[in-house]
N, C-alpha and C positions, 0 to 999 in steps of 0.2 A: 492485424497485429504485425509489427513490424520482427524482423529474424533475430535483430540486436534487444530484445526486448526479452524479460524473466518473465516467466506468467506464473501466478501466484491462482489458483482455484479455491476459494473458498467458498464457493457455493453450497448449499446444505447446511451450512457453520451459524452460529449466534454470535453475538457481541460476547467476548472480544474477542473470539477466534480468528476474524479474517483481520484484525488488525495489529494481534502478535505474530501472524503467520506471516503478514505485510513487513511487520518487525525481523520476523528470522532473515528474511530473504534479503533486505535492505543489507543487515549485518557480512550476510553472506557474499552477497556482492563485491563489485571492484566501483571504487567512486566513482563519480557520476554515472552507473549504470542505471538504465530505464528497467521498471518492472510496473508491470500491468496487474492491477488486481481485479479478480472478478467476485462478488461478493450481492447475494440476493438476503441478505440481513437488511431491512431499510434502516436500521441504526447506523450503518456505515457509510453515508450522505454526511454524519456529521461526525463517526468517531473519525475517518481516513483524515479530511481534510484536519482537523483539528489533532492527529498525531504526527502529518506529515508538517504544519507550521509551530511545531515542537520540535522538531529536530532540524527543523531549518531547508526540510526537504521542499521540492518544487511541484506541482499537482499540477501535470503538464497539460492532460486531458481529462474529464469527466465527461459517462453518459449514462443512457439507460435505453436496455433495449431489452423487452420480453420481462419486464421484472430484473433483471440481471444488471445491477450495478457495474460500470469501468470505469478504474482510474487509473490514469498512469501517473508513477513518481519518478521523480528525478533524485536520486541519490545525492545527497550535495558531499562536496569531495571532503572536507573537513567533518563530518560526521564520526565519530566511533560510538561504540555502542554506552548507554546511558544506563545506569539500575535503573530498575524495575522499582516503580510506587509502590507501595501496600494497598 
């Protein structure tokens, strides 16, 4: 993991916890900052990518190592934060 990077832990967590948490941190950010999520839910193989091409964000890397899901986003710089679905 690189020093310029937010690391998001949500290991232990269920759908949607690691991908509002992925949410907070995004918000929290400065544009284009990188944030790495760590996330052993296997629902989040499809909610990460599929929240991060909602907001236009970049899924710079994907892996898996030990069960333990990584992704890293790219904050896209025109993002502000969206309401929340029901």
């Amino acid at each position: 993991m690189a020093s310029d990077e937010i690391l998001v832990d949500a290991r232990g967590h269920r759908c949607p916890a690691p991908t509002l948490r992925l949410r907070r941190a995004l918000e929290a950010a400065a544009d284009g900052a990188r944030v790495r999520l760590l996330a052993d839910d296997p629902l989040a193989r499809i909610d990460v990518p599929h929240f991060a091409a909602e907001i236009g964000a970049e899924v710079l890397e994907r892996g898996e190592a030990g069960g333990v899901l990584s992704f890293l986003i790219a904050k896209p710089p025109t993002w502000e934060r969206q309401p929340s679905r029901p």
